[in-house]
Structures are given as C-alpha cells and as structure tokens.
VEXDREN-2710 file (C-alpha; in Angstrom, 1 decimal):
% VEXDREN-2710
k/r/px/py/pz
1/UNK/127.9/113.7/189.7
2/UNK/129.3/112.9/186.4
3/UNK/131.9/111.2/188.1
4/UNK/129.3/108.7/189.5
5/UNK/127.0/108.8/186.0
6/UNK/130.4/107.6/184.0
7/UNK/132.3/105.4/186.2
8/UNK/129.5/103.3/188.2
9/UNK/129.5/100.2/187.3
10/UNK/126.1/97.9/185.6
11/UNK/125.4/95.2/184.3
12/UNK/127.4/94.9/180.8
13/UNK/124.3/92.5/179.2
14/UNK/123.7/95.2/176.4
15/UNK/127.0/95.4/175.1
16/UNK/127.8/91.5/175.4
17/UNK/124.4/91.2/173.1
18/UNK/125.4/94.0/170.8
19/UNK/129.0/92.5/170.6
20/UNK/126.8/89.3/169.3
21/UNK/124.4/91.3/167.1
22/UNK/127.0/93.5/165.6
23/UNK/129.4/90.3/164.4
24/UNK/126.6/89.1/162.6
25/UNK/125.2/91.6/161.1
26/UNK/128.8/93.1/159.7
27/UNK/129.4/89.4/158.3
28/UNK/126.4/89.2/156.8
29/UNK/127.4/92.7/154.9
30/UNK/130.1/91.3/154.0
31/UNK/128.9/87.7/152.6
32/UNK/126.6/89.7/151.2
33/UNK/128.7/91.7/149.2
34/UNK/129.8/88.6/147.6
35/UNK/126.7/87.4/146.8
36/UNK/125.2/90.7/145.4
37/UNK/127.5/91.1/143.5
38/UNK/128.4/94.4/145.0
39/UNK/132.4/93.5/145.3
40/UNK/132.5/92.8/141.5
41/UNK/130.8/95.8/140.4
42/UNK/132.8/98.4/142.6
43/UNK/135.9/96.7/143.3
44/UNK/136.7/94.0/140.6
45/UNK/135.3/95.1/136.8
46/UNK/136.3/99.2/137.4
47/UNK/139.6/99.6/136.1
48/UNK/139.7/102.7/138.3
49/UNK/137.6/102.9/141.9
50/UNK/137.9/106.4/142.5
51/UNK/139.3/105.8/146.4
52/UNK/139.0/109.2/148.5
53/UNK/141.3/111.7/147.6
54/UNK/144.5/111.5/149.3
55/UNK/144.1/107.2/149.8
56/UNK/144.5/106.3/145.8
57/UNK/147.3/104.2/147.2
58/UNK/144.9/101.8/148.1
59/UNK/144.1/99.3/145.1
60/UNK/141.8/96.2/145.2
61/UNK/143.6/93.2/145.4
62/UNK/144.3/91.8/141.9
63/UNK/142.5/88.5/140.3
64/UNK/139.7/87.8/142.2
65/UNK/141.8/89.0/146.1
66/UNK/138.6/91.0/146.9
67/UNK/136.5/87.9/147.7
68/UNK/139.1/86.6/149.8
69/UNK/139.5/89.8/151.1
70/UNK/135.9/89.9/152.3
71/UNK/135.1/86.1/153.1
72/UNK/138.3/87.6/155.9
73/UNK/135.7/90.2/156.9
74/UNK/133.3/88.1/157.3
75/UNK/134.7/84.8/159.2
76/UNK/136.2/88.2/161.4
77/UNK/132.4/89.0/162.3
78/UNK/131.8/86.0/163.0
79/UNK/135.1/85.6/165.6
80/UNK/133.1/89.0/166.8
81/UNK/129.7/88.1/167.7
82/UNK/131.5/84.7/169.1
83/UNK/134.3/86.1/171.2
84/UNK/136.9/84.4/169.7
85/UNK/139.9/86.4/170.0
86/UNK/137.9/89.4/170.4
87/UNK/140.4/92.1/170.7
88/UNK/142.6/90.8/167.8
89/UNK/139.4/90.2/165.6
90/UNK/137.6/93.7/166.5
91/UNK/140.7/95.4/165.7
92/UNK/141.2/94.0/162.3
93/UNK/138.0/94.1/161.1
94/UNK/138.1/97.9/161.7
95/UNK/141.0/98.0/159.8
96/UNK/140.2/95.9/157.0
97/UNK/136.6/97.7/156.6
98/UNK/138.0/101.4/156.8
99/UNK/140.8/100.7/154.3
100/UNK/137.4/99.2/151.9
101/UNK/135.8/102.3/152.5
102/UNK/138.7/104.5/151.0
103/UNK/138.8/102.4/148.7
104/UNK/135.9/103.4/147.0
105/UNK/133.3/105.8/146.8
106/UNK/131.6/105.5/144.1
107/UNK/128.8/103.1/146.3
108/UNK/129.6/105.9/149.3
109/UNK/127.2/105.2/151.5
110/UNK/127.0/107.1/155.5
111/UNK/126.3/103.5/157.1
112/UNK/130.0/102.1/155.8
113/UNK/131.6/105.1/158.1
114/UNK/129.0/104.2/161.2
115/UNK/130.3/100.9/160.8
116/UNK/134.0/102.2/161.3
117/UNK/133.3/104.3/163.9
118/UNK/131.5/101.5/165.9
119/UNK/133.8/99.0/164.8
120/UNK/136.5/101.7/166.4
121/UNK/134.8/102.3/169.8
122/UNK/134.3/98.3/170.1
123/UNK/137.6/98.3/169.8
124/UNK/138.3/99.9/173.1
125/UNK/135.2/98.2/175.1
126/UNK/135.4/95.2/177.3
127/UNK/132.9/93.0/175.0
128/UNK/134.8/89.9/175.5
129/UNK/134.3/89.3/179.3
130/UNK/130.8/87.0/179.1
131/UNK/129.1/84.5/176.3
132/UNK/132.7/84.6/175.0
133/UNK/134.9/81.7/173.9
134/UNK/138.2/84.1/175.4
135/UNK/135.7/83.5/178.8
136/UNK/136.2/79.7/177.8
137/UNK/140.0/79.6/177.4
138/UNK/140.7/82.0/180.5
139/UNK/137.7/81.9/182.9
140/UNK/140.1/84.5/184.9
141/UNK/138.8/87.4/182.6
142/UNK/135.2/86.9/183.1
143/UNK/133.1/89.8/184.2
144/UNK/129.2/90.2/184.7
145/UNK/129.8/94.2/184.3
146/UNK/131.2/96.8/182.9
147/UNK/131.5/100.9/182.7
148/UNK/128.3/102.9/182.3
149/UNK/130.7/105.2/180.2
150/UNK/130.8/102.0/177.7
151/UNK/126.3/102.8/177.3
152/UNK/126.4/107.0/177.0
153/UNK/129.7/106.6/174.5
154/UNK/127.7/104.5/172.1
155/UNK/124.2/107.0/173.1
156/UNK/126.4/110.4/172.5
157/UNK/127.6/108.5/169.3
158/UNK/124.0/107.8/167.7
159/UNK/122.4/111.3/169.0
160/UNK/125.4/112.9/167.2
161/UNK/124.4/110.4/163.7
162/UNK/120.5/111.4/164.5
163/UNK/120.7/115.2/164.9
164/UNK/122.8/116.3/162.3
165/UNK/120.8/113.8/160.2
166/UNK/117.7/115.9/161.2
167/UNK/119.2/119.5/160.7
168/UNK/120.3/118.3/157.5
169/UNK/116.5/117.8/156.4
170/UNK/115.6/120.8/157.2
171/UNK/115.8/122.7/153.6
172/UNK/113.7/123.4/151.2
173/UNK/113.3/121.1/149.1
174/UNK/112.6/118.7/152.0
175/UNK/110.2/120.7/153.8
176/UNK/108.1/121.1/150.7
177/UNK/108.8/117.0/150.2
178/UNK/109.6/117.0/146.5
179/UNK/112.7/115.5/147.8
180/UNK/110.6/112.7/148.8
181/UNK/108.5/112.9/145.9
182/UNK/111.6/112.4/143.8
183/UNK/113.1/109.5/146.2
184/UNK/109.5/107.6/145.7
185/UNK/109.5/108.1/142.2
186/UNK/111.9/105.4/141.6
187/UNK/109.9/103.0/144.0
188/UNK/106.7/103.4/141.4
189/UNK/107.2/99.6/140.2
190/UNK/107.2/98.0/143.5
191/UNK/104.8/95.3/144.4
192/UNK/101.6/96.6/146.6
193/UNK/103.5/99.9/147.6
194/UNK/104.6/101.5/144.8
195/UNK/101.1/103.8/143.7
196/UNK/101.0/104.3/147.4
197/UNK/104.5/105.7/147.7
198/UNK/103.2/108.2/145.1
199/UNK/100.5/110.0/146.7
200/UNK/101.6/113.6/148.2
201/UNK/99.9/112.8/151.7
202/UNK/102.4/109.6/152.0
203/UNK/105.3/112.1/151.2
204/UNK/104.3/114.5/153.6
205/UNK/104.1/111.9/155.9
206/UNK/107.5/110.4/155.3
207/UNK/108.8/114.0/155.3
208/UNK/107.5/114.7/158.4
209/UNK/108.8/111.7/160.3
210/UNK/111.6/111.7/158.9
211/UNK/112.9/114.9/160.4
212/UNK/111.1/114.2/163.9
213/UNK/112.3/110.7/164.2
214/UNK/115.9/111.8/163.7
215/UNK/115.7/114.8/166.1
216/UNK/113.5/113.1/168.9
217/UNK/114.7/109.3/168.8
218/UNK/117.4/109.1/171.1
219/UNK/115.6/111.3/174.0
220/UNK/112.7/109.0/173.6
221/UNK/114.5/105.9/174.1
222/UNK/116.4/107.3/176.9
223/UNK/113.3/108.6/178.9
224/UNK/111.3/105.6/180.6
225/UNK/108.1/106.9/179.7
226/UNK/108.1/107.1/176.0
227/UNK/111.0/103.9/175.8
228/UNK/108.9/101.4/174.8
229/UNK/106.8/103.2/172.1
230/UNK/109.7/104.5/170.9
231/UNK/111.2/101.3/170.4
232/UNK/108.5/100.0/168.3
233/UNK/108.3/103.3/166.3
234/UNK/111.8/102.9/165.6
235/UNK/111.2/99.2/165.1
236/UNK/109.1/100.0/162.2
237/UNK/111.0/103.6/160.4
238/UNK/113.9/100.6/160.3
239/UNK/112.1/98.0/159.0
240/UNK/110.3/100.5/156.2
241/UNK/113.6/101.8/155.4
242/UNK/114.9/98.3/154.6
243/UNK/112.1/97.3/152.2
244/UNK/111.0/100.2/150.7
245/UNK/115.5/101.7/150.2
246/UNK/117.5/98.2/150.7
247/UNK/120.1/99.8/152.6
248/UNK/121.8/97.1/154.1
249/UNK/122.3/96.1/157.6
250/UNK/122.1/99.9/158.8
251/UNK/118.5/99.4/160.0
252/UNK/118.7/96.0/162.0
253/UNK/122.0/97.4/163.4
254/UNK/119.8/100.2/164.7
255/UNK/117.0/98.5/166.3
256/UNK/120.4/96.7/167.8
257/UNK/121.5/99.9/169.1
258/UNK/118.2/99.5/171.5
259/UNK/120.1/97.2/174.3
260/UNK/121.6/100.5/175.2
261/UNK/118.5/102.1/176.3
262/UNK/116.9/99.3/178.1
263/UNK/117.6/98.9/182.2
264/UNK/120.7/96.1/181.8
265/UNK/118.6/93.6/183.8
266/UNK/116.0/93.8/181.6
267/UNK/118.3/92.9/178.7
268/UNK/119.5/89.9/180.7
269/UNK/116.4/88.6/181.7
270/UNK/115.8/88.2/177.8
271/UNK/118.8/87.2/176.4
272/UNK/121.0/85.7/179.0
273/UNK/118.6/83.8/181.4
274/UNK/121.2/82.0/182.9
275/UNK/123.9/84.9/183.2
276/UNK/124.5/86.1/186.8
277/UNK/122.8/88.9/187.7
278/UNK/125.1/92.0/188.7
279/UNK/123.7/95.0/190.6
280/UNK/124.5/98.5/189.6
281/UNK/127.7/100.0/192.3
282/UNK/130.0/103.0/192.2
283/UNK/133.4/101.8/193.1
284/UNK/137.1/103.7/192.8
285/UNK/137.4/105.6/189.4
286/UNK/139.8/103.4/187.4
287/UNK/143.3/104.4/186.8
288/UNK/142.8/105.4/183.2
289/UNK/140.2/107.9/183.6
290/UNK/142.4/111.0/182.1
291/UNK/143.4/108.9/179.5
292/UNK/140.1/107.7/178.9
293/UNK/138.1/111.4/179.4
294/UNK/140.6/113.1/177.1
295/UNK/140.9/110.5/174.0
296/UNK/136.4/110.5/174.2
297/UNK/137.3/114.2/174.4
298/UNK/139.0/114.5/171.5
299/UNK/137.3/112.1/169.4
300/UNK/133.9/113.7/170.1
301/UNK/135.0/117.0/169.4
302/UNK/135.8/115.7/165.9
303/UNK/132.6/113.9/165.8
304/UNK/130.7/117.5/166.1
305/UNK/133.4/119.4/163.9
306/UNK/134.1/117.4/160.8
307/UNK/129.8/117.5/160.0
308/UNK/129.9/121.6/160.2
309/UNK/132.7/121.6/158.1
310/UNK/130.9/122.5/154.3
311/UNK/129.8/126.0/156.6
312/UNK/133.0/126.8/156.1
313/UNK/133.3/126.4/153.1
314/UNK/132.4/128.9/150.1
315/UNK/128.8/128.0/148.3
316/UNK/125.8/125.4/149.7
317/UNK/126.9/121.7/150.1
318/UNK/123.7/120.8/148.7
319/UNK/125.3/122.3/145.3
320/UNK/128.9/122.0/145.3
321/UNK/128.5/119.0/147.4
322/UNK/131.9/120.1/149.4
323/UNK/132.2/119.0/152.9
324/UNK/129.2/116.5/152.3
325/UNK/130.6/113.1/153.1
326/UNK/130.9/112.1/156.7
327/UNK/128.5/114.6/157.7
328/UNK/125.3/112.4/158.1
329/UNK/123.7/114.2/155.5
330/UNK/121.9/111.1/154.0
331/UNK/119.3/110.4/151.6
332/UNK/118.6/114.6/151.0
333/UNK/119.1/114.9/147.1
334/UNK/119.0/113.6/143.6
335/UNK/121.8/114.3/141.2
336/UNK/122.1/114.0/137.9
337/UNK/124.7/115.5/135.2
338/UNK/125.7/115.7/132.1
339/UNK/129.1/117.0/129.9
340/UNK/131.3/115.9/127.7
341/UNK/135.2/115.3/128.3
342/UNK/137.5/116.9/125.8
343/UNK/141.2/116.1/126.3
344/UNK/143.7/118.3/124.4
345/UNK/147.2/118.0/123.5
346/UNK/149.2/121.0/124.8
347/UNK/152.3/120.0/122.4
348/UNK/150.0/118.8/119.0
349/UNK/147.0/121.0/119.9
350/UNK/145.3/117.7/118.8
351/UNK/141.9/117.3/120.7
352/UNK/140.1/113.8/121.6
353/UNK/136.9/114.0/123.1
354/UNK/136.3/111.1/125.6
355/UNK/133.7/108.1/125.4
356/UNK/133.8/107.7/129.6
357/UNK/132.0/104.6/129.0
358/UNK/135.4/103.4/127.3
359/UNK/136.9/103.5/130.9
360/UNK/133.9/103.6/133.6
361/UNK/131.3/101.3/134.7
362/UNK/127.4/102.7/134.8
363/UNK/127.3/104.0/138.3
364/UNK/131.0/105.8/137.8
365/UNK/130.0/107.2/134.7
366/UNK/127.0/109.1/136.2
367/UNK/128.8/110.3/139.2
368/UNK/131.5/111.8/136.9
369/UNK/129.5/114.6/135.7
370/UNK/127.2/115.0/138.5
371/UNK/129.9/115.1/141.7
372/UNK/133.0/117.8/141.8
373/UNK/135.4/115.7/143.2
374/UNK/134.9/112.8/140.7
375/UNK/135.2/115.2/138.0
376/UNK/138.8/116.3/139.2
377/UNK/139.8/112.6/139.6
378/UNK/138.2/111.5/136.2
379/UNK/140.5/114.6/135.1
380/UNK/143.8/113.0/136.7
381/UNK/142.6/109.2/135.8
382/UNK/142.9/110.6/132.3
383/UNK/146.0/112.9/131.9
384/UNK/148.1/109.5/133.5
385/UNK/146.5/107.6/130.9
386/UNK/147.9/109.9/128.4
387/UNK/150.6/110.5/129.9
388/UNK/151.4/106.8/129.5
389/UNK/151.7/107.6/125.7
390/UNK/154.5/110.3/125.8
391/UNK/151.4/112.8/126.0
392/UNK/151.6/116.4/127.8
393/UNK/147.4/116.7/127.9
394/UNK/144.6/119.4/129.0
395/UNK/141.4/118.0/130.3
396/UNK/138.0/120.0/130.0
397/UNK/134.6/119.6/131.0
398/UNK/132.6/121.2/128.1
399/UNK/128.7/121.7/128.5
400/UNK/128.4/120.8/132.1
401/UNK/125.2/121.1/133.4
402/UNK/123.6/119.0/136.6
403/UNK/120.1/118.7/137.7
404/UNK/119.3/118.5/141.6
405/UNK/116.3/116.6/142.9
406/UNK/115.3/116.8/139.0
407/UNK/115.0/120.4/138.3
408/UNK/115.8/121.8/135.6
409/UNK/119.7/121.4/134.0
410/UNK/121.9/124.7/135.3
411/UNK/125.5/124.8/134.1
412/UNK/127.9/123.3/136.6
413/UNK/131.6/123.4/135.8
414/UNK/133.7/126.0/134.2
415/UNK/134.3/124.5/130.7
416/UNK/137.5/126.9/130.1
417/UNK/139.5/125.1/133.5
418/UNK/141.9/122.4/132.9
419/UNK/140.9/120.7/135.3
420/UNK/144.6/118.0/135.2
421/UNK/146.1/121.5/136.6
422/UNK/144.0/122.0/139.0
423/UNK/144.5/121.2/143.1
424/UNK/142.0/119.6/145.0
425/UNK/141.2/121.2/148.5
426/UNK/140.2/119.8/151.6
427/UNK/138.6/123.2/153.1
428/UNK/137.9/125.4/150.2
429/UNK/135.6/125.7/147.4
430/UNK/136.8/125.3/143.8
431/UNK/136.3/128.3/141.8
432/UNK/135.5/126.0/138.5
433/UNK/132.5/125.3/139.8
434/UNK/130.1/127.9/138.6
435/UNK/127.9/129.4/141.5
436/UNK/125.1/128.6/143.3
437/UNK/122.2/128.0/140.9
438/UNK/120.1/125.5/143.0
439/UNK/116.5/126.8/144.1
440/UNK/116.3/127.4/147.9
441/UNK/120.2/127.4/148.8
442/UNK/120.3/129.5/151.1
443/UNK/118.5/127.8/153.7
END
C-alpha cells in the first residue's frame, strides 16, 4: 500500500510550476535585499554580524562582495524557475543561501531556513524534465511525470512547519492575545487598518486563526471537500500576513506550495495547456528506493527532533530563548532588554564600561541585551577587541533586566558572570541566566 502511494507515478505539473514559482520568488528575495537595503544594514555597515555560533568563520565578503554575492543568488533563481542548468543552479543556490543564513542572525527570520530546506529537497527532485531549457539542449531527458513521493515529501515537509507552528501558539500569552495585542501595537500608524488592528475582537480573531490555520491547513488542502475553501482561506491569512507584517516572499511561496494539493491534471490544464497529459500508473519500484526511504528517513526524523529540542533543555524557551531557532516558533513574543556592559582589566583592575553603540548597529544593539546567545558573543566580540591591545579582560553584564511581550522589566543575567569565560552550549541551559521570571511559563 505505501509502496504503491510512494512510488506510482503522476503527472509532475505541480512541481515543474513550483520549480518556476520558487526561482522567482527566491530571486526576487534576493534583488530585493539589494534594493531594501537589507544587505547593507546586516551584512555591509556591522563591523561584527553575529553568524551562529560555531559558523563565525563565515565573514561577508569585503568592499561591497555582498551585492555581487546576491545579484549570484539571484540570476541563480532565475536559472531555477527557467531550467537552465537546473541541477548545477539548485545546488548552488542552496549553498550560497545557507552559508548567508549563518552568516547572520541578527534579521533571523524562520522563512530564510524554509528556504534551505526547500532549496535542499529541490535539490534531489527531478524539476528539470519539462518547460525546461536542459529539455531544450537534450530532448532525451524529457518527462511528463514524476514520483508521487516528490508531492507527500514537500506535504510531510509543510505539515511538520504548520503544526509545530500551532503548538507553539498555544501559551498563555497567546491564548489570552496580548501577544497579539502587542504585535498590533506597532501597526497603529498604518493607513485604513491601523485603529482596526487595535480593537480586542480583531485580536481575538487573529489569535484564533492563527492557531487553527496552522493546525488544520494542510488536512484541508489535502481532503477534496474542503480543498478549494481552503485554498482561498489560505489565499487570504498569506496575503494579510504580507501587508499587515512585510515578511517577504514566505507568503506567496505558500499559496505556491498549493500545486501540491491540486489533482496534477488540474494544474496542467491551467498552467501548461499545451503539455502532454500523463495518466497516473504504478510501475517497478526504482532501484534507489532504500537509498531514497532511508536518507527521507533520516532527514525527517531530524525535522521532528531538532523543534523539541528547548524540552530538553533546563527553563522555558519562551524565557531563556534556548533551543528556539529552527523550531517554527514564529511571531510568539516581544523582547526587549536593557544592561550595561562593563569590561574589566584582570591585570590593571582598570574598568571601562561599554557604549555598544560604539561597535553595533540599532537592531544588534537591541538584541544584545535582550537574547542570551548574543550577549555571550557581544562578550567574546569584545575580550578579542581588547585583547588586540595587549589586554587580559573580564566582561559583565550589570543591571540586566528584559521585558517579554512588554511586561514589566525582571532581571535577566547574572551580573557577577564573566561572561568571556564562559562556554556556550548547544543542549544545556546557562546558569547566568537567572530563572524563569516570565508570567505563564509553564505552559
């Protein structure tokens, strides 16, 4: 049975669109980056980009490399969506955008890891075999269909994104919505909306669907009944995320996950009229099906794992924020902290308390005091700075305090830790961060 649900062979119209879809939209993130200034602001004025832990080996290109860098990226999307030298271009996009995104965290945002783990399973999927100029140069290759394992990797993939992204809602200050009343907050000013976004029925509202959507979107589109009205729910959660949070290409790269739900002919019919139809069959299994049921083994198994993670881990996430990246716990909280730096001499005893703007932009200042992991590398960033002038140095948080989802300041790191001694750790939680004082954390 699974056997024949896996290996049958369909129509391969949805992932030949997506293929088109996805090269577009991932070069217009990139152009766009250019043109938003985003790559100057994260990768080009810092003089330190705070890359994940263990990847501080990867620097920006000097000058004014990032541009270059990205207009790369972006001519590779393009290669994409055309099927230019698919497998070649697939493959280094992938590796040209992950080695951004550990670049750089201070803009972390969940939709830059979709995009590598997409980009990864493209990597791996026959999208060059129609509409492709590879079909051009070697006709021999062409194929009207593909795998049906190619559809129910990408759907396992996306239920995986959309339930943990539900669970994940479901805490306290979420199911009360003054998360939501805090997100809308900030949207006060916009045009027509913005009073509207601030009424407690709209956050209850948002609240609401916002957990629902996440849990129940992926069985809707699959089931026949509700596909369609599903599809024009989720047509509009994307397109109200996009005005209303300016996230990027995450929601139109959603509604393009939808090929993957429709029947393969109906994705034909509407956007390859003239592209041989090909009737679904169940043939031989291919030679590489252990190959191919233990690497989707594995990598799944990490795809489930690596979000539990932070339960393993000492303390809530939602305070000590350990374990949160790559976990699909998106838009839950608002953070803000304050501290000051104090850097002391262990030779002279002589102390220097530290103006951060002096070395950070804006954004990097304010994640700093308010995330644990920046603080420890703000702490090394600054004992190799003095260590530069012949300095042996102690660096100290004093008067941390952090607000979550804007309640009240609660005192956050241990101001008596030298924290340029300290070790980070993957798996455990730091004791210099002071215990749990956030309001409904055990949830």
């Amino acid at each position: 049975m699974l056997n024949r649900l896996l290996f049958q062979r369909i129509d391969n119209s949805p992932l030949i669109a997506f293929r088109i879809f996805f090269g577009i939209l991932v070069s217009l993130e990139c152009f766009g980056a250019i043109a938003t200034g985003w790559i100057k602001r994260n990768l080009i004025t810092p003089k330190y980009t705070f890359p994940f832990i263990d990847f501080e080996f990867l620097q920006p290109l000097p000058g004014n490399g990032m541009y270059f860098y990205f207009v790369l990226m972006g001519l590779l999307g393009l290669f994409i969506a055309m099927g230019f030298k698919y497998r070649a271009s697939i493959i280094s996009f992938t590796i040209l955008w992950t080695v951004t995104y550990l670049m750089q965290k201070t803009a972390y945002n969940n939709h830059y890891y979709l995009l590598i783990l997409i980009a990864l399973l493209m990597c791996f999927f026959p999208a060059e075999k129609s509409r492709s100029y590879d079909v051009k140069m070697n006709p021999k290759i062409e194929s009207n269909s593909m795998y049906a394992y190619v559809k129910w990797i990408v759907v396992l993939q996306l239920f995986i994104v959309y339930v943990y992204a539900s669970i994940a809602k479901m805490y306290g200050d979420w199911l009360d919505f003054s998360t939501i009343a805090v997100m809308m907050h900030f949207k006060k000013n916009y045009w027509l909306v913005g009073d509207i976004l601030q009424e407690p029925w709209v956050h209850t509202i948002i609240g609401t669907v916002g957990i629902l959507f996440d849990l129940l979107i992926v069985p809707a589109l699959l089931w026949k009944p509700t596909r369609k009205a599903a599809f024009f729910l989720s047509l509009f959660f994307h397109l109200f995320n996009s005005i209303i949070f300016q996230i990027g290409i995450f929601p139109y790269l959603s509604i393009a996950f939808s090929v993957f739900f429709f029947e393969p002919e109906s994705i034909r019919k509407i956007f390859f009229k003239t592209k041989t139809a090909f009737a679904s069959t169940y043939t031989a299994l291919p030679n590489h099906k252990n190959t191919l049921v233990l690497g989707t083994t594995i990598y799944f198994i990490i795809q489930l794992v690596l979000p539990l993670r932070h339960h393993a881990i000492e303390d809530n996430v939602l305070w000590s924020e350990e374990g949160h990246r790559m976990s699909w716990r998106m838009m839950l909280r608002s953070r803000q902290g304050k501290g000051t730096f104090k850097v002391v001499d262990k030779n002279t005893k002589e102390e220097f308390i530290i103006e951060p703007k002096d070395y950070l932009s804006g954004s990097q200042e304010r994640k700093i005091f308010a995330y644990p992991d920046f603080t420890w590398q703000f702490a090394q960033y600054l004992k190799k700075e003095f260590e530069q002038n012949n300095r042996n140095v102690s660096v100290y948080l004093i008067n941390s305090k952090i607000s979550i989802n804007r309640k009240p300041y609660v005192p956050f790191i241990d101001s008596t830790t030298d924290l340029a001694a300290e070790k980070w750790f993957r798996l455990k939680h730091h004791d210099w961060i002071h215990p749990s004082n956030f309001e409904n954390s055990k949830n």
